[in-house]
C-alpha positions in Angstrom: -45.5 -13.4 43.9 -48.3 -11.9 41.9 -46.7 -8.7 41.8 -43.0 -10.7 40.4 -45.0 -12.4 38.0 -47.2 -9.9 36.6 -44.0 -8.1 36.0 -42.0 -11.2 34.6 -44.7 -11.2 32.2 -44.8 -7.7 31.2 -40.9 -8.0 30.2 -41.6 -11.0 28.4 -44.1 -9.1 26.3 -41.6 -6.2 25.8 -38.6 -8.5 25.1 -40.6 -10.4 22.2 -42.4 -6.9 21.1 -38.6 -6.0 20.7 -37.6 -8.9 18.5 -40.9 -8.6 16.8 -40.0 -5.1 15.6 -36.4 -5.9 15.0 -37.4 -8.9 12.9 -39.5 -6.5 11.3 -37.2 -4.3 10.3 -34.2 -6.6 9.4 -36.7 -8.1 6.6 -37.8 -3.8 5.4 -34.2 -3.1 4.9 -33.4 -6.4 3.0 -36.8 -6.1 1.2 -36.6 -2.3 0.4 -33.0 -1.6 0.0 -32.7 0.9 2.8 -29.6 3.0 3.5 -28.0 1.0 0.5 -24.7 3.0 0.7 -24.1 2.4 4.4 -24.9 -1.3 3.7 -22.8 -2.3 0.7 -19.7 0.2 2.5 -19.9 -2.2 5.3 -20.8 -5.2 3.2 -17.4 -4.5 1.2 -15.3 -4.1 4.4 -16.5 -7.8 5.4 -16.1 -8.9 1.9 -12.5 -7.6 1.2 -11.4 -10.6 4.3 -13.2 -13.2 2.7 -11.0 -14.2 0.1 -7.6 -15.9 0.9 -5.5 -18.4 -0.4 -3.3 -20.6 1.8 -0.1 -19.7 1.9 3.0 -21.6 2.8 6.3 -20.7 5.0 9.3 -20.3 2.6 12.3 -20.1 5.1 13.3 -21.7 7.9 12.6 -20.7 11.4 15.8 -19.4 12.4 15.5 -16.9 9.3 12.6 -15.1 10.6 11.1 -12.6 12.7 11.5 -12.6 16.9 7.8 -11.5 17.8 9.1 -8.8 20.0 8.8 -5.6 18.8 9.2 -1.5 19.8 6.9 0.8 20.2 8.3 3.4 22.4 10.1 5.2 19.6 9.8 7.4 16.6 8.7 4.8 13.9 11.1 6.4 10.9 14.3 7.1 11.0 16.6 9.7 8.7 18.3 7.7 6.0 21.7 9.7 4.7 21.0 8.5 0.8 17.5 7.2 1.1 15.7 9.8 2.9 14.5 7.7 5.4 14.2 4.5 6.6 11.7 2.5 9.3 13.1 1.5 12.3 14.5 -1.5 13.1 11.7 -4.1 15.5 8.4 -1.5 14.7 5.3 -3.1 14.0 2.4 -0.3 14.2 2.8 0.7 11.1 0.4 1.9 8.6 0.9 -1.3 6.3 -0.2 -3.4 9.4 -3.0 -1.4 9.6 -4.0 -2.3 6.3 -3.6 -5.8 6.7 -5.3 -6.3 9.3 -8.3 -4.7 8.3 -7.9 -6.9 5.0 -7.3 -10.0 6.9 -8.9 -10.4 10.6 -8.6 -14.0 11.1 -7.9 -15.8 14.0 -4.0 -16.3 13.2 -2.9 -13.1 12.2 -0.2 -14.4 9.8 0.7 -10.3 9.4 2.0 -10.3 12.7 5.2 -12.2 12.1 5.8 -9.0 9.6 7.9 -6.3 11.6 10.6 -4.3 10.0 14.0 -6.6 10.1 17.4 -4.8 10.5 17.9 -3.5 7.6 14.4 -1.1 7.8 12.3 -3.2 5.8 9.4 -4.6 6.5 9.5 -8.8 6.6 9.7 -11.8 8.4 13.3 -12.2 7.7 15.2 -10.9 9.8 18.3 -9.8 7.7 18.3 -10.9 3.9 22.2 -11.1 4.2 24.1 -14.5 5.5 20.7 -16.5 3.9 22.6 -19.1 1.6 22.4 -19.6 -2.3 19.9 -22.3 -1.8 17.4 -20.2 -2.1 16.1 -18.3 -4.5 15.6 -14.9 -3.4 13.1 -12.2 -4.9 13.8 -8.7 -4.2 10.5 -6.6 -5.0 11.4 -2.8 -4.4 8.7 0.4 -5.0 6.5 1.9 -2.7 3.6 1.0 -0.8 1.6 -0.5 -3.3 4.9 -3.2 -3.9 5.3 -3.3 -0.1 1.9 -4.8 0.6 2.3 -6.9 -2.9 5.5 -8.3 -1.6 4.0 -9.6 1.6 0.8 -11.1 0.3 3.0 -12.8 -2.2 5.3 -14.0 0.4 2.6 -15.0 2.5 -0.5 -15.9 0.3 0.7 -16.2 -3.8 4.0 -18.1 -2.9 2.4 -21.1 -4.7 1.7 -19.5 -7.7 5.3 -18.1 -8.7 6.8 -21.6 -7.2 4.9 -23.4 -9.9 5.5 -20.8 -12.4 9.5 -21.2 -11.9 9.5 -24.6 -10.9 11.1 -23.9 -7.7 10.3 -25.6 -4.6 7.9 -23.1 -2.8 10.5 -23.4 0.7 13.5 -22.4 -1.0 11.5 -19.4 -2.7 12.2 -15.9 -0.5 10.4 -12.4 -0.8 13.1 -10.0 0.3 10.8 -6.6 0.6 12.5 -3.4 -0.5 9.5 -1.6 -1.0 8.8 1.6 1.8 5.6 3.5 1.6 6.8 6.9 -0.1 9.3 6.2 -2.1 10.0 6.5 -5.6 13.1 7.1 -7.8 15.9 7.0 -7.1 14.7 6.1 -3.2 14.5 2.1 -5.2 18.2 2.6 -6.8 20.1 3.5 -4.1 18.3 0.5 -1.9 19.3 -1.4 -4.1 22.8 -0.2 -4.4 23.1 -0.4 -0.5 21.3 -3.9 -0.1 24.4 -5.3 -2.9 27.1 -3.1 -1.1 26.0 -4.6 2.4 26.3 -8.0 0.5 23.0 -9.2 0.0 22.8 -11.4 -2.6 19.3 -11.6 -4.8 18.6 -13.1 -8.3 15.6 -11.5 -8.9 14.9 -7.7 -8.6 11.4 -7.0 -9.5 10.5 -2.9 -9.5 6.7 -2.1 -9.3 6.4 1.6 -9.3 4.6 4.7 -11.4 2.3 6.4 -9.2 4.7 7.9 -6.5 6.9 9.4 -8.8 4.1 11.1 -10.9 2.2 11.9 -7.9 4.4 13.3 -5.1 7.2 14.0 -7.7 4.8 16.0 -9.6 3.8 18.0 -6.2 6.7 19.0 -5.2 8.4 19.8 -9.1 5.0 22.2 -9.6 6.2 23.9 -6.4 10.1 23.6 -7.8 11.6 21.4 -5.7 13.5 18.8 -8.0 12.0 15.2 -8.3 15.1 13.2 -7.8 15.1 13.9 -4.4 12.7 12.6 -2.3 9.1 13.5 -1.3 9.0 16.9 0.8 5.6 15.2 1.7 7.5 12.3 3.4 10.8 14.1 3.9 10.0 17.8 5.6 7.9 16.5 8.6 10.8 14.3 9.7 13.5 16.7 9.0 11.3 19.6 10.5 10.9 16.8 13.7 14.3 16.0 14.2 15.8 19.7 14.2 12.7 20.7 16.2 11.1 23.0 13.4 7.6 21.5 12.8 5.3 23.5 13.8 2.2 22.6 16.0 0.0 23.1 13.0 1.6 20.4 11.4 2.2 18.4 14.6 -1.4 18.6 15.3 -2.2 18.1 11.4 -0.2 14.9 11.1 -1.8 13.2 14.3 -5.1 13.9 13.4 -4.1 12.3 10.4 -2.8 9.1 11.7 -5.0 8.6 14.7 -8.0 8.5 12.3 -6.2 5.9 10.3 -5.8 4.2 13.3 -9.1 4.3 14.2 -10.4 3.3 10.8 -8.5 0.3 10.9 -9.5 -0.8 14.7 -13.4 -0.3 14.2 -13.1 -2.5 10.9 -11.2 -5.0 13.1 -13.9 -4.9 15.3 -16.5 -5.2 12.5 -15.1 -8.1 11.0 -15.0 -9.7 14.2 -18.7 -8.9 15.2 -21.1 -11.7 15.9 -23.3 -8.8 14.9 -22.3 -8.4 11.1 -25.1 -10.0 9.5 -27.6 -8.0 11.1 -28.8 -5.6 8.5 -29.6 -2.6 11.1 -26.3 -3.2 12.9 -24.7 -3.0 8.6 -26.3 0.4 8.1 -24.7 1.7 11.6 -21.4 0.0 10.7 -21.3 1.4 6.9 -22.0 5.1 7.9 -19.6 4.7 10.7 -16.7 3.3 8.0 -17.7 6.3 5.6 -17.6 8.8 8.7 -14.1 7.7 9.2 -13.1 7.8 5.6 -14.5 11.1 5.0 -12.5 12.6 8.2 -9.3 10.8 6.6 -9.6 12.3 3.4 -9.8 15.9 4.9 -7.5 15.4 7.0 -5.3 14.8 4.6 -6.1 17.3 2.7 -5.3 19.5 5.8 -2.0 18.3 6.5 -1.0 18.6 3.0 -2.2 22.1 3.3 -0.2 22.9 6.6 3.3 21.4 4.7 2.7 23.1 1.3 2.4 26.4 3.1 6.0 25.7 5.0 7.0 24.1 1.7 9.4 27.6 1.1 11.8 26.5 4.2 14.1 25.1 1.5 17.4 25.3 3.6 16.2 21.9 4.8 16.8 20.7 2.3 19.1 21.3 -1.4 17.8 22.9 -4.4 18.5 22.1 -8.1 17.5 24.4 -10.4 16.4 23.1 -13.9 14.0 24.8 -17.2 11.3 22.0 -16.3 10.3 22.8 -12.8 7.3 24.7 -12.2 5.6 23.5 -15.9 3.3 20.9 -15.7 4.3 19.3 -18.9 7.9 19.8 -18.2 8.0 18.6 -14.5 6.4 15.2 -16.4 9.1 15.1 -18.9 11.9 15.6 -15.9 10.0 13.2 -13.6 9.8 10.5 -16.7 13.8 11.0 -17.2 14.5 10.5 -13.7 12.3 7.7 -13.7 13.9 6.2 -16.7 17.5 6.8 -15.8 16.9 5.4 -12.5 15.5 2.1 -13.8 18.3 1.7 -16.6 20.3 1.6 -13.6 19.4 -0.7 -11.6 19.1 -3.0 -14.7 22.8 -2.1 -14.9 23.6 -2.9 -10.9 21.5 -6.0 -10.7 23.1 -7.6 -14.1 26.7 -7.0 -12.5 25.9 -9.2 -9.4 23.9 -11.9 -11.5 20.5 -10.9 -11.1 17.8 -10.2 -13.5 15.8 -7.2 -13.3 12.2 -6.8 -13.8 10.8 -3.8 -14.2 6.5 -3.5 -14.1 4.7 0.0 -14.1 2.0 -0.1 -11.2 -1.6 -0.1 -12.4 -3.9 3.1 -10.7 -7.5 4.3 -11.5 -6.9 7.6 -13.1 -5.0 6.4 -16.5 -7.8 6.6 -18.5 -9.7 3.7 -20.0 -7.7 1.2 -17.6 -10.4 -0.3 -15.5 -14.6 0.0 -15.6 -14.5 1.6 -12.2 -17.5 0.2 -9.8 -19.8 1.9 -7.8 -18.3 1.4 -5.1 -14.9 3.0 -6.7 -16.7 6.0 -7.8 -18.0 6.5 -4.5 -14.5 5.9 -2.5 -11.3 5.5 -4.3 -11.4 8.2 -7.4 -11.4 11.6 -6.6 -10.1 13.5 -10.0 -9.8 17.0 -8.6 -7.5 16.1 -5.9 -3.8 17.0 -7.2 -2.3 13.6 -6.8 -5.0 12.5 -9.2 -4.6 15.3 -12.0 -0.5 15.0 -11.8 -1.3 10.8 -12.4 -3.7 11.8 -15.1 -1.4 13.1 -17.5 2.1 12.0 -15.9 1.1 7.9 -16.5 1.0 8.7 -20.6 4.6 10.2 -20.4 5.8 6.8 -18.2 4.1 4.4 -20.8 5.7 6.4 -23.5 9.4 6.4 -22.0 8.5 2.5 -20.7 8.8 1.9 -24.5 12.2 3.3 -24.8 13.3 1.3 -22.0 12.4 -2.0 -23.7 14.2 -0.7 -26.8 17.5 -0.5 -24.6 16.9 -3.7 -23.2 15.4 -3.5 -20.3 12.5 -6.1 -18.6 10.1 -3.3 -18.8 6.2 -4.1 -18.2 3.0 -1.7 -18.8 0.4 -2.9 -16.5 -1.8 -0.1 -16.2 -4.5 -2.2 -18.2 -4.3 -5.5 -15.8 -7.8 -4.2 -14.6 -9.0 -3.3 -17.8 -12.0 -6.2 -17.9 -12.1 -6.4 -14.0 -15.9 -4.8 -13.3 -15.9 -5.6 -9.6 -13.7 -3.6 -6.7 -10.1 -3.4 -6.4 -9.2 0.0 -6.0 -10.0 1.0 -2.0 -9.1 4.7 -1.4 -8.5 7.9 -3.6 -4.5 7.3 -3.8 -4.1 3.4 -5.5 -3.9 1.5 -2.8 -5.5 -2.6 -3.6 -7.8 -4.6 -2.3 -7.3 -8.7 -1.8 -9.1 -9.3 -5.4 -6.8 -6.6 -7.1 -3.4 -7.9 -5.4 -4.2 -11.2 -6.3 -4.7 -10.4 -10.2 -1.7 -8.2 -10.1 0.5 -11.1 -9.0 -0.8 -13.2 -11.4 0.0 -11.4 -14.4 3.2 -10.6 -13.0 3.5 -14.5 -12.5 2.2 -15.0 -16.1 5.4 -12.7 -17.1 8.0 -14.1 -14.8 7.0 -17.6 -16.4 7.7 -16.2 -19.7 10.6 -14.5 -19.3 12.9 -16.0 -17.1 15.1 -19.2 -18.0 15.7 -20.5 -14.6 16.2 -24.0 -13.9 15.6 -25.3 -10.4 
């Protein structure tokens, strides 16, 4: 017994010494500021979850989603006029990813959001045979719109319901938007979505960055920007006709699984009885930013691998034109297409009664549109990168032609300075993807101009 006891005692003493020094140590770091970046990187991650607004369901049950969902097949599929499309019951998409790192509560209200039948990704199941007592939004762009659509949907539904004075369960989000795309990609969904007799009366385009960004990369390397992007396109083209290489095989799931690995360890992190501990913080952060580093090369490494195959053009057609390979032409062509393409869809949306709205996405390398924090300028602003440089100067061209669309009538709407007195973090990686905070402001000033320019009477 003496021998049990004396050795009871001696783990008691280590146990408390332990705490001791962990207390210790929590109260240095707090006092002292240590390992600050780690920190405030995993601070961030826990703040970006703490924000929500109650949202409220807008359509009936039999409307919506069946939980099931597939995951034993290629997630896109090739699209004939749209260049691809996701496939019908997926969940584990990239999207889902992201809103689940932004949103790990206990219900999961993102889960109801799988891609429906027509490849888009809701919690409707079709948006045709839905009745006109409802009054149905149709938001198309890329994946900036995508995620806006479904927070709206799901979170600002209030907000545009007062706005319009519409009862908030006869107002529907019908998502158009894919991760990827940009013009034409949003005109000829739209075409198809009114040829396949869907029925909308409001078509609200958020776009910009896509086409300056991919558009630009592939017009520098000659390939012509109304079709869509080779970065998107060639993998699944090369996939399907079994032409991708290992290289960008092995490129593209290195890619991915880090994503996917990001995303579960800030699940996890979020989760943690643990994430007030200012030790366990510091482990978390450097984690997160060991992650995001990996992502980012990557990335770079896969865009690498497909610009060096980027001369396999019998994939795909080629359009010759005097502005391809200039940097200020490829602007001017990509600004035309980008017009034209809108003007359009004004057109196509007036003849089936629908009003079009058209808003240019905010991003953080127009210049002068948002103090960026330190945070920002740590992990979402990276100027050298090429996406970056063709935004830089491609944005001014868009504002500029945005002006000529109002002057033919179009619903056109510069919001590249919506962040412009925002100090703190909305911007969370290097392309222009959002945060809760920066959604949230978005849709309210695209709320603020709905109110003011539609005439709708409930």
């Amino acid at each position: 017994m003496g021998f049990i006891a004396k050795s009871l005692q001696k783990f008691v003493l280590a146990m408390g010494s332990l705490i001791l020094c962990l207390v210790f140590c929590e109260l240095f770091i707090a006092s002292f500021d240590v390992l600050e970046k780690q920190r405030k990187t995993a601070h961030s991650v826990l703040q970006s979850s703490a924000k929500s607004l109650n949202g409220q369901k807008g359509a009936k049950k039999n409307l919506e989603q069946s939980p099931q969902e597939k995951t034993d097949q290629p997630y896109l599929q090739i699209h004939p006029y749209s260049g691809w499309k996701q496939r019908k019951g997926f969940r584990s998409n990239g999207q889902n990813d992201y809103l689940q790192a932004l949103f790990p509560d206990s219900e999961n209200w993102w889960r109801k959001y799988l891609i429906n039948n027509l490849g888009y990704h809701s919690r409707l199941v079709d948006y045709r045979f839905i009745g006109e007592d409802y009054f149905r939004v149709g938001v198309f762009g890329g994946s900036v719109a995508d995620v806006l659509s479904i927070m709206a949907d799901e979170k600002f539904r209030f907000q545009l319901s007062k706005a319009l004075s519409i009862p908030s369960q006869f107002l529907l989000f019908y998502n158009f938007a894919i991760p990827g795309f940009k013009q034409p990609q949003q005109l000829f969904a739209l075409i198809e979505a009114f040829q396949l007799g869907v029925r909308m009366d409001l078509v609200l385009n958020l776009d910009g960055f896509n086409e300056v960004a991919l558009g630009g990369q592939d017009c520098r390397k000659g390939s012509h920007p109304i079709f869509p992007s080779r970065y998107h396109s060639l993998p699944l083209l090369k996939l399907f006709r079994g032409r991708l290489s290992f290289k960008s095989m092995e490129a593209f799931y290195l890619f991915q699984n880090e994503k996917k690995r990001l995303a579960e360890f800030q699940f996890w992190w979020k989760q943690s009885v643990l994430n007030k501990s200012q030790i366990v913080q510091i482990f978390s952060g450097a984690r997160i930013l060991y992650l995001r580093k990996r992502i980012t090369q990557f990335e770079k490494d896969l865009k690498k691998e497909l610009a060096e195959t980027a001369g396999e053009v019998e994939l795909m057609p080629e359009y010759t034109d005097p502005q391809l390979y200039s940097s200020e032409g490829c602007n001017e062509l990509i600004a035309r297409n980008w017009y034209e393409s809108s003007r359009l869809m004004s057109d196509v949306a007036s003849v089936y009664g629908a009003q079009y709205v058209h808003f240019l996405q905010p991003n953080q390398y127009v210049k002068k549109s948002k103090p960026l924090s330190s945070e920002e300028t740590k992990s979402a602003y990276q100027l050298e990168t090429d996406w970056a440089q063709n935004a830089r100067s491609g944005y001014e061209v868009l504002r500029q032609k945005g002006k000529d669309l109002k002057k033919e009538g179009v619903a056109f709407f510069d919001l590249t300075q919506v962040y412009s007195n925002t100090e703190s973090t909305v911007y969370i990686d290097v392309c222009c993807h959002l945060n809760f905070e920066g959604n949230r402001i978005l849709f309210k000033e695209i709320t603020r101009i709905l109110k003011a320019e539609l005439n709708h009477a409930p």
